[in-house]
OpenMM code with the backbone's topology and positions (N, CA, C; nanometers):
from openmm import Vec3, app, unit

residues = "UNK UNK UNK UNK UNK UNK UNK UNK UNK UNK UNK UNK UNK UNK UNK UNK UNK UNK UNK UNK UNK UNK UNK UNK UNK UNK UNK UNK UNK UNK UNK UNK UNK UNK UNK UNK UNK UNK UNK UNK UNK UNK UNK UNK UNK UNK UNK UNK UNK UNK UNK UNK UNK UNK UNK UNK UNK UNK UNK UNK UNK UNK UNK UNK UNK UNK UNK UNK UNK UNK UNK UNK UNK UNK UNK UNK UNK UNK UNK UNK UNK UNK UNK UNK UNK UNK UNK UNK UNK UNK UNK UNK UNK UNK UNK UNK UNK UNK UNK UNK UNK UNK UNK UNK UNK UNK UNK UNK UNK UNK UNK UNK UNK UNK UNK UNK UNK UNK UNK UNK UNK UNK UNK UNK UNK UNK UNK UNK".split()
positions = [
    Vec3(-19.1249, 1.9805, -0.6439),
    Vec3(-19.1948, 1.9142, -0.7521),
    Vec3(-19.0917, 1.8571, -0.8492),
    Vec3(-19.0751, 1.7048, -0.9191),
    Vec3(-18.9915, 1.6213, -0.9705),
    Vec3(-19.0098, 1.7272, -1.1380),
    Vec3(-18.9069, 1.7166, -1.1872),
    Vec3(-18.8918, 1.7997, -1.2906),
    Vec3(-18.9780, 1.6735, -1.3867),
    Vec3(-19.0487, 1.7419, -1.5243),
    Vec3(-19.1168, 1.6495, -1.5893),
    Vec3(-18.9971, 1.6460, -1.7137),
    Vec3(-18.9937, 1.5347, -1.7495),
    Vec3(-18.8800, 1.4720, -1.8171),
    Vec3(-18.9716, 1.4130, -1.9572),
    Vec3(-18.9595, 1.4214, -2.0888),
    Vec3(-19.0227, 1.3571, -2.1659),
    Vec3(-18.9978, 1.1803, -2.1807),
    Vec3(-19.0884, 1.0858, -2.1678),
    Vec3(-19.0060, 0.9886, -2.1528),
    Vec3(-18.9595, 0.9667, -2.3077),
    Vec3(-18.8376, 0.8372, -2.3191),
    Vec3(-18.7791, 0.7964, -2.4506),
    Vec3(-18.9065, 0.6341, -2.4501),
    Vec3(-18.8504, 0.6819, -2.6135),
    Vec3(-18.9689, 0.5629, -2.6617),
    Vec3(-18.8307, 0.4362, -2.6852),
    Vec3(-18.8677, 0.2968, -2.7176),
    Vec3(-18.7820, 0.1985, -2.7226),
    Vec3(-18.7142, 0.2105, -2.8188),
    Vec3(-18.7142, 0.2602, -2.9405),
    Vec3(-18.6349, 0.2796, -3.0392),
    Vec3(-18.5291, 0.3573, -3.0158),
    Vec3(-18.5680, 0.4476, -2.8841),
    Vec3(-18.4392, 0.5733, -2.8951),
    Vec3(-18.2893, 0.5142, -2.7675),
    Vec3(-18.2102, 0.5349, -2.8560),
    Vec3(-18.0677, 0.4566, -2.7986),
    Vec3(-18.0136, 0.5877, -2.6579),
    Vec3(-18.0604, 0.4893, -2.5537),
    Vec3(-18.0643, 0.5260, -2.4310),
    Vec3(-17.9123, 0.5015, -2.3429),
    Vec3(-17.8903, 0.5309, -2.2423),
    Vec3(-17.7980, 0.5658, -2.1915),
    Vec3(-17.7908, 0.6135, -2.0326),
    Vec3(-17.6994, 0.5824, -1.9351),
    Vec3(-17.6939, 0.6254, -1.8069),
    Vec3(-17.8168, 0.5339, -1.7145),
    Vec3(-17.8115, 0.5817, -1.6080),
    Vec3(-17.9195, 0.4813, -1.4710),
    Vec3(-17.9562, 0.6016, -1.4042),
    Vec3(-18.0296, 0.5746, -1.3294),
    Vec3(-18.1222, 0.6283, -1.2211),
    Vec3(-18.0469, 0.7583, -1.1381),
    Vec3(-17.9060, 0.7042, -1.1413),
    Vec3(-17.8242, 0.8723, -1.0626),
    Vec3(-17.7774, 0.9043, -1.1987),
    Vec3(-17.7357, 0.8934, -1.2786),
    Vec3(-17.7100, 1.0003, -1.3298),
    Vec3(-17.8122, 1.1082, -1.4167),
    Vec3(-17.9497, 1.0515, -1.4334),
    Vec3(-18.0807, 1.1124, -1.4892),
    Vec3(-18.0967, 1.2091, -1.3701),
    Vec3(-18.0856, 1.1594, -1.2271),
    Vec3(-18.0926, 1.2433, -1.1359),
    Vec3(-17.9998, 1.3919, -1.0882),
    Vec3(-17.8816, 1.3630, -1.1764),
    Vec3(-17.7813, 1.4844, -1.1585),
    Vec3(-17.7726, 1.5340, -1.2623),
    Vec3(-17.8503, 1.4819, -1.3800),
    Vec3(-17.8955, 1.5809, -1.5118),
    Vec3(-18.0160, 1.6678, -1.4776),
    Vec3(-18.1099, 1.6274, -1.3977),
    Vec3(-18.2393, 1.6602, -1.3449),
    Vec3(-18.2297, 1.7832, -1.2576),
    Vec3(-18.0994, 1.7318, -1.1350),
    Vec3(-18.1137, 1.8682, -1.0681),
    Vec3(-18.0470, 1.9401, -1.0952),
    Vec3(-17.8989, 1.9890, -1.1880),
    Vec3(-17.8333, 2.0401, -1.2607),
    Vec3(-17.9564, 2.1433, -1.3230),
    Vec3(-18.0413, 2.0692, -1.4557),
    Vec3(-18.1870, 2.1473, -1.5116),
    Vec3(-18.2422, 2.2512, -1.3985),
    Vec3(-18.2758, 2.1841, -1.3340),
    Vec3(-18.4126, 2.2611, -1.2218),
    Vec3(-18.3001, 2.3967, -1.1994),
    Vec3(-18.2037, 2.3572, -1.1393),
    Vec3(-18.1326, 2.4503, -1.0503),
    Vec3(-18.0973, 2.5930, -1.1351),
    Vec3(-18.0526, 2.5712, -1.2297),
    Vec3(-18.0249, 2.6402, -1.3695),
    Vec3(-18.1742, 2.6923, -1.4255),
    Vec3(-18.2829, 2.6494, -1.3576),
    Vec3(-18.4211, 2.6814, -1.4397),
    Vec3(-18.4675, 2.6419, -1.5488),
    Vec3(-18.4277, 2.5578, -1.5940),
    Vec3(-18.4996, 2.4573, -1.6985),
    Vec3(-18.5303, 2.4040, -1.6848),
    Vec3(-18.6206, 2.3551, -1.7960),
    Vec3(-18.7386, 2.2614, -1.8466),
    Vec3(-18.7572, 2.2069, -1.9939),
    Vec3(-18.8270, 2.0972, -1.9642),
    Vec3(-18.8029, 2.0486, -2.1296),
    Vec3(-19.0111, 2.0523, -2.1481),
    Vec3(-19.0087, 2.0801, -2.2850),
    Vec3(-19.1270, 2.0710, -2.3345),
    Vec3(-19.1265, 1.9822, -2.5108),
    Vec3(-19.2458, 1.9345, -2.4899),
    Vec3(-19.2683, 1.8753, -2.6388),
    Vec3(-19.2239, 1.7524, -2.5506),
    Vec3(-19.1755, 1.6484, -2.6579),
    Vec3(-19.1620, 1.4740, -2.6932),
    Vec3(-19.0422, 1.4489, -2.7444),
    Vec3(-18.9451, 1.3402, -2.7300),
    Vec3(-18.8905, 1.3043, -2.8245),
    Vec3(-18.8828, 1.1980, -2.9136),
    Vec3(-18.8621, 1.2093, -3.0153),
    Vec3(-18.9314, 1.1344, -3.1747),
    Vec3(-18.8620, 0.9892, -3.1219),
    Vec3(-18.9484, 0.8742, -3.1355),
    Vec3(-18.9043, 0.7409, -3.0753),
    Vec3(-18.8367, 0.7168, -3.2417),
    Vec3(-18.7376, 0.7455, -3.2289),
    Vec3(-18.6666, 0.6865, -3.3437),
    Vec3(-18.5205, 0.6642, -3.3493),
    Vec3(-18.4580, 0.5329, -3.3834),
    Vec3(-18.3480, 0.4698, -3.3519),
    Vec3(-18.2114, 0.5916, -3.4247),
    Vec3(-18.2522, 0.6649, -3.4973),
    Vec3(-18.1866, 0.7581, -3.6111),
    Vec3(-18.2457, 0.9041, -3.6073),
    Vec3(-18.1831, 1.0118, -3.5623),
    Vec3(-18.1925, 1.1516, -3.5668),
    Vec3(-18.1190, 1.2229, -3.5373),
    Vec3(-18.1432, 1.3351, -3.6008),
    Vec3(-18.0056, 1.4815, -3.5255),
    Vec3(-18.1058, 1.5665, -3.4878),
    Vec3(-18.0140, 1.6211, -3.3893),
    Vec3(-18.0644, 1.7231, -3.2669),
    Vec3(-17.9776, 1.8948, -3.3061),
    Vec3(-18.0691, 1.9621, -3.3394),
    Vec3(-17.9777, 2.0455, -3.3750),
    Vec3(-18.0186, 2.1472, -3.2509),
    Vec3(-17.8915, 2.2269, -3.2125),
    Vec3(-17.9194, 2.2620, -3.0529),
    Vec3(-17.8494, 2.4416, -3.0800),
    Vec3(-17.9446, 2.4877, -3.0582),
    Vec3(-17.9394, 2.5986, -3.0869),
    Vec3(-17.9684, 2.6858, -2.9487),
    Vec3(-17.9605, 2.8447, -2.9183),
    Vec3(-17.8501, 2.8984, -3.0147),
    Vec3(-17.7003, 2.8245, -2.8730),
    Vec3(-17.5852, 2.8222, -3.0000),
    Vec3(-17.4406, 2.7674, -2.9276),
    Vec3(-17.4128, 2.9356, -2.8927),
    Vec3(-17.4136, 2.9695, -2.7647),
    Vec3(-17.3413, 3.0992, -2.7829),
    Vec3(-17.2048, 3.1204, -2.6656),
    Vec3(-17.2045, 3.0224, -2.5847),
    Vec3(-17.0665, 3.0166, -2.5234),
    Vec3(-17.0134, 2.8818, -2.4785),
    Vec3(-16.9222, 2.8518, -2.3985),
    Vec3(-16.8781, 2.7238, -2.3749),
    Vec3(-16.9424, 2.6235, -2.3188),
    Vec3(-16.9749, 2.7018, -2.2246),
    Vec3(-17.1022, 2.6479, -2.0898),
    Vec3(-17.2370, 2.5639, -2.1401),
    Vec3(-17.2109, 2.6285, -2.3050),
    Vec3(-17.3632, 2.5228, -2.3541),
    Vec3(-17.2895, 2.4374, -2.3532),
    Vec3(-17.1694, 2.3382, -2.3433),
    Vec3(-17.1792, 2.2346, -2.3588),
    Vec3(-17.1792, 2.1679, -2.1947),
    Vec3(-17.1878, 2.2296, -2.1041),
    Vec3(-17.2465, 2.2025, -1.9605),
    Vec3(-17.3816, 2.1527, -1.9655),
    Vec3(-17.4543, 2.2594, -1.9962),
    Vec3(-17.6161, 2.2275, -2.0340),
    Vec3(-17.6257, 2.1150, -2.0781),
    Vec3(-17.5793, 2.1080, -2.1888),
    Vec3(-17.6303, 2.0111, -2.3002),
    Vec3(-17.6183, 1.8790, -2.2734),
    Vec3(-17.4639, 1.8359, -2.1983),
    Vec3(-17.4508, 1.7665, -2.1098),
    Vec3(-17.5745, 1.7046, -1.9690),
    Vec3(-17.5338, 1.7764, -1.8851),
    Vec3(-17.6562, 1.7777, -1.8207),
    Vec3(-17.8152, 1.7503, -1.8798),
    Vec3(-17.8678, 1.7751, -1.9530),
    Vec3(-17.9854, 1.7572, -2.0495),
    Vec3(-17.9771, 1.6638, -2.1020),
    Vec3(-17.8782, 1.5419, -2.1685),
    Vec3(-17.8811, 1.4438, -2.2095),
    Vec3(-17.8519, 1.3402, -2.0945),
    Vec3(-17.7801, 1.3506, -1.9822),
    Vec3(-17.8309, 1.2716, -1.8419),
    Vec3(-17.9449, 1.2899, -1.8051),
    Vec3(-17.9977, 1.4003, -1.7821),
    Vec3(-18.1569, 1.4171, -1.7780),
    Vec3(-18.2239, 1.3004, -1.8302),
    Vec3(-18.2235, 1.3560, -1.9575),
    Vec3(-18.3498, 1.2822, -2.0739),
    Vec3(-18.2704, 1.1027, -2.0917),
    Vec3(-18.1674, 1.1104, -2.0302),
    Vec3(-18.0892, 0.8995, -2.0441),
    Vec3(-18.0916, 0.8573, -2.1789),
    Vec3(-18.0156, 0.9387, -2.2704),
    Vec3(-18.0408, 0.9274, -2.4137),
    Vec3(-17.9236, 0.9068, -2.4336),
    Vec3(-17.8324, 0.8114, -2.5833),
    Vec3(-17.6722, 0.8493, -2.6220),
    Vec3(-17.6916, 0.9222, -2.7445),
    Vec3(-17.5765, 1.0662, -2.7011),
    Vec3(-17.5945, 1.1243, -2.8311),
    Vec3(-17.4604, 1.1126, -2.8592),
    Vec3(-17.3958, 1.1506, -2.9920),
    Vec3(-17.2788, 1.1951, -3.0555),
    Vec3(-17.2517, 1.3326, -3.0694),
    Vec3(-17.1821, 1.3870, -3.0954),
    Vec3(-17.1781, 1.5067, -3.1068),
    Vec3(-17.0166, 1.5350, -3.1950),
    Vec3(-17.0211, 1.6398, -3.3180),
    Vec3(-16.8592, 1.6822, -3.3577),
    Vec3(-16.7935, 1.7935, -3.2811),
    Vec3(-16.6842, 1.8218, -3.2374),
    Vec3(-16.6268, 1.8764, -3.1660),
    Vec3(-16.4791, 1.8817, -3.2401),
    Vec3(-16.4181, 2.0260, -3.1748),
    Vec3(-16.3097, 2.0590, -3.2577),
    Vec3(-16.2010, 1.9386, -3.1757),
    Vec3(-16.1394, 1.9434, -3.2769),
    Vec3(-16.0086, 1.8406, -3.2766),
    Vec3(-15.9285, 1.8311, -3.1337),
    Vec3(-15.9023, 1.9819, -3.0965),
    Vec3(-15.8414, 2.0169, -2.9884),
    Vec3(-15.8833, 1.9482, -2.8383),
    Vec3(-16.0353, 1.9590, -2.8449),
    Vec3(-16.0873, 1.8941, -2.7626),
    Vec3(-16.0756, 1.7602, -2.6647),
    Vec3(-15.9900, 1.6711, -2.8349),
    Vec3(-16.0219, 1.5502, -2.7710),
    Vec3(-15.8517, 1.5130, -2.7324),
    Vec3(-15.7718, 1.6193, -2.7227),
    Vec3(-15.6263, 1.5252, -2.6671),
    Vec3(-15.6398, 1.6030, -2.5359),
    Vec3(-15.5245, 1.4641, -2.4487),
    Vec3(-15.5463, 1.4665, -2.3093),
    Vec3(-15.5006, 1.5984, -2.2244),
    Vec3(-15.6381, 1.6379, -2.0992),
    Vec3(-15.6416, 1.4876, -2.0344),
    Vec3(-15.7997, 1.5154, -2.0357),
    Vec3(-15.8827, 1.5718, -2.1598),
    Vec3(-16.0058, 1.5504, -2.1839),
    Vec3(-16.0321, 1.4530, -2.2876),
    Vec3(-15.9932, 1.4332, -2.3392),
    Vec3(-16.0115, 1.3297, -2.4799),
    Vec3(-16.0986, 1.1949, -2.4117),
    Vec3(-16.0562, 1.1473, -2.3334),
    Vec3(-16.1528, 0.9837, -2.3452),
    Vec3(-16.2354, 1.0451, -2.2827),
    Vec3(-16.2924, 1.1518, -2.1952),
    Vec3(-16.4029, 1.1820, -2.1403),
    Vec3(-16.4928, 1.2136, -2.2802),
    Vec3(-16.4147, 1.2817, -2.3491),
    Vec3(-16.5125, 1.3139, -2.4552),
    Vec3(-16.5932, 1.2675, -2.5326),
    Vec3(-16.4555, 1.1383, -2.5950),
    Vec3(-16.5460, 1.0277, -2.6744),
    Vec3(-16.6278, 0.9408, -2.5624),
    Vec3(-16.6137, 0.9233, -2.4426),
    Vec3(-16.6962, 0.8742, -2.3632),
    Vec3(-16.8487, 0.9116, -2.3648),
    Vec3(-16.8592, 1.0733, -2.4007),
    Vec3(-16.9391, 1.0921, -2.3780),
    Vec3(-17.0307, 1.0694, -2.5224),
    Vec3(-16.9287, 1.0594, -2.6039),
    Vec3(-17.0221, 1.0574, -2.7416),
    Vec3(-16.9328, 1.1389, -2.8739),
    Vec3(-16.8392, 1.2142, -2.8524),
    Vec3(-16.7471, 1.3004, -2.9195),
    Vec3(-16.7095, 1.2956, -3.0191),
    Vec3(-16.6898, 1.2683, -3.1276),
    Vec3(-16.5986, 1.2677, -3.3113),
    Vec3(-16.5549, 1.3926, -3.2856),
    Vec3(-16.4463, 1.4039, -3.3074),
    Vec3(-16.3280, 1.4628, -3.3322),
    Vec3(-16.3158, 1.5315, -3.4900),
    Vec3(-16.3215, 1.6573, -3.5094),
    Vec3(-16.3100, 1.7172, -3.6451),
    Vec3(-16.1812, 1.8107, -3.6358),
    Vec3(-16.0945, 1.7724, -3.7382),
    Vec3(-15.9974, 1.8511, -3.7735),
    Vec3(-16.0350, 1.9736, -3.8409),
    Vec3(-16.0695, 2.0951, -3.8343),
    Vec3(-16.1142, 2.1821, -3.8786),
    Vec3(-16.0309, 2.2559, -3.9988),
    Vec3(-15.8990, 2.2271, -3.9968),
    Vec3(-15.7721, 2.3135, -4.0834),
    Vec3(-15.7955, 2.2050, -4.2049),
    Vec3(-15.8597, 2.0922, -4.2249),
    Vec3(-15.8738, 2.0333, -4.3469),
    Vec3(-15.9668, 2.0314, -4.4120),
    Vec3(-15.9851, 2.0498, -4.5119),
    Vec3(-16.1523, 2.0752, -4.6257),
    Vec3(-16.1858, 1.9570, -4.6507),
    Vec3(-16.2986, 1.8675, -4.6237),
    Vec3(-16.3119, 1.7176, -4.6467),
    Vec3(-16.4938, 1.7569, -4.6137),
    Vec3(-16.5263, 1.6467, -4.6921),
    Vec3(-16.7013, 1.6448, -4.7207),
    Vec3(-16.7352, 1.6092, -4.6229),
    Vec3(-16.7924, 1.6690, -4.5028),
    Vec3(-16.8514, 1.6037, -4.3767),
    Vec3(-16.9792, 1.5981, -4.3763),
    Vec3(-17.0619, 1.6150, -4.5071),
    Vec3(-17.1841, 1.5964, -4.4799),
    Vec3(-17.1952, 1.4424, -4.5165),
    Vec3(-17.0954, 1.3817, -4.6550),
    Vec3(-17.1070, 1.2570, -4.7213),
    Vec3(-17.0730, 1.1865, -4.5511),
    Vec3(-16.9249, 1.2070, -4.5055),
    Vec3(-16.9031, 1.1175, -4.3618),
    Vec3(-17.0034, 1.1237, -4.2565),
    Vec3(-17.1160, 1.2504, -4.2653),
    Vec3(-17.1927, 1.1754, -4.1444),
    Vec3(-17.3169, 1.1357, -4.1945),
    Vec3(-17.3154, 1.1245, -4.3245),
    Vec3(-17.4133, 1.0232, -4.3980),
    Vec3(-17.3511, 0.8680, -4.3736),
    Vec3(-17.2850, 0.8998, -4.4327),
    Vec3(-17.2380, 0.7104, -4.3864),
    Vec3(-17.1828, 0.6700, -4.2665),
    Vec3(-17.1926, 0.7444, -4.1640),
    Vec3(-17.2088, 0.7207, -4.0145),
    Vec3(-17.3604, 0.6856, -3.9488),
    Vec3(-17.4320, 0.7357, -4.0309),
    Vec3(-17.5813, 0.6779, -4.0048),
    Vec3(-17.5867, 0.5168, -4.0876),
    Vec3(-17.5504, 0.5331, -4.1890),
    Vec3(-17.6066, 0.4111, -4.2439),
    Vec3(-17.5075, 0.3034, -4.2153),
    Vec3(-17.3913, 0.3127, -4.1368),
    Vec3(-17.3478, 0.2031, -4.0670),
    Vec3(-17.3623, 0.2075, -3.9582),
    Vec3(-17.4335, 0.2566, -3.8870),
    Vec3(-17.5326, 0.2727, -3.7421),
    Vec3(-17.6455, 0.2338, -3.7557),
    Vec3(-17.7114, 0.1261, -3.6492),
    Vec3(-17.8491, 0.0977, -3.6130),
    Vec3(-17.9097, 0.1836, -3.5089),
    Vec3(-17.8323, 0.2271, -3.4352),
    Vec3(-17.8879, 0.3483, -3.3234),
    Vec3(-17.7857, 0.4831, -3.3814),
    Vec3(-17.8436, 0.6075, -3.4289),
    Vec3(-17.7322, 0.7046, -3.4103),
    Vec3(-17.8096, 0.8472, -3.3453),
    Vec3(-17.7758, 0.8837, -3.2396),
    Vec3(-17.8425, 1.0698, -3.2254),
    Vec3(-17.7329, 1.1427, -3.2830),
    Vec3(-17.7440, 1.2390, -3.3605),
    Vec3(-17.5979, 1.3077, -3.3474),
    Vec3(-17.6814, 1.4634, -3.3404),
    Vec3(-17.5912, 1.5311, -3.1926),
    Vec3(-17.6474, 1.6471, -3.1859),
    Vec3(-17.5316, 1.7431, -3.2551),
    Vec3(-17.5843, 1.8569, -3.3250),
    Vec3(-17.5346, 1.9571, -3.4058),
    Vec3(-17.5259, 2.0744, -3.3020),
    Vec3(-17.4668, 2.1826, -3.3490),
    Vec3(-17.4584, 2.3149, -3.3254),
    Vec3(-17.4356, 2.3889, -3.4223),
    Vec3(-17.5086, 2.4377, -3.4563),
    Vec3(-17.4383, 2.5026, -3.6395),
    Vec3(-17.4042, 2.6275, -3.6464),
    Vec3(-17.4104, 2.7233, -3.4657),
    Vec3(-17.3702, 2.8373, -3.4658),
    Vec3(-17.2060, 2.8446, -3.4098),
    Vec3(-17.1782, 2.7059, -3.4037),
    Vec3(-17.0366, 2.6853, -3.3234),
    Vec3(-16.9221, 2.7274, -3.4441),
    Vec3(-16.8260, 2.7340, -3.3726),
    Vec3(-16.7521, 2.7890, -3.4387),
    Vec3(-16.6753, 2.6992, -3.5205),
] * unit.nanometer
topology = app.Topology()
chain = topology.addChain("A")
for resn in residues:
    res = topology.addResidue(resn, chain)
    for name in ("N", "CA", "C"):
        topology.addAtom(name, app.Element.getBySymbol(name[0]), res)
């Protein structure tokens, strides 16, 4: 039975083709997930993705956004993005946070929306 996928409405800034929804899809099933509810047809939202409790959520989460053919953003520690993962990262959607510096990141991802016409940005707020 085809896993049920919520569809995206036209406003929501989409992403990937037909195989890769399909290797987000069976990745889900295989792992035993499922998605329930809708997602909000809107060109602007954060996804806050709870609970973060080891690395591997960012496998999932991955996988789940090929699934659903959506572009999200996501912040990630600094470390992350030098090679030889870095362009995969921002490929996938990645900002890069220096964590050892104190700087207002709520004002910067305010004005990352409002110079964006499409933005998802998914959160983790139990990450470290």
């Amino acid at each position: 039975m085809p896993m049920h996928v919520p569809p995206l409405g036209p406003l929501v800034p989409a992403r990937g083709n037909a195989v890769s929804r399909a290797i987000g899809r069976t990745y889900m099933s295989l792992g035993g997930w499922k998605f329930e509810g809708a997602m909000p047809n809107e060109p602007k939202f954060v996804v806050i993705v709870v609970p973060h409790t080891s690395n591997w959520d960012f496998t999932l989460g991955t996988a789940a956004l090929f699934a659903l053919g959506f572009r999200v953003s996501f912040l990630g520690k600094h470390t992350l993005f030098k090679w030889p993962l870095g362009a995969f990262m921002r490929w996938l959607g990645g900002i890069p946070v220096e964590r050892s510096v104190s700087r207002d990141r709520v004002t910067e991802t305010v004005g990352a929306f409002k110079a964006s016409d499409k933005l998802i940005l998914a959160v983790a707020p139990e990450g470290t």
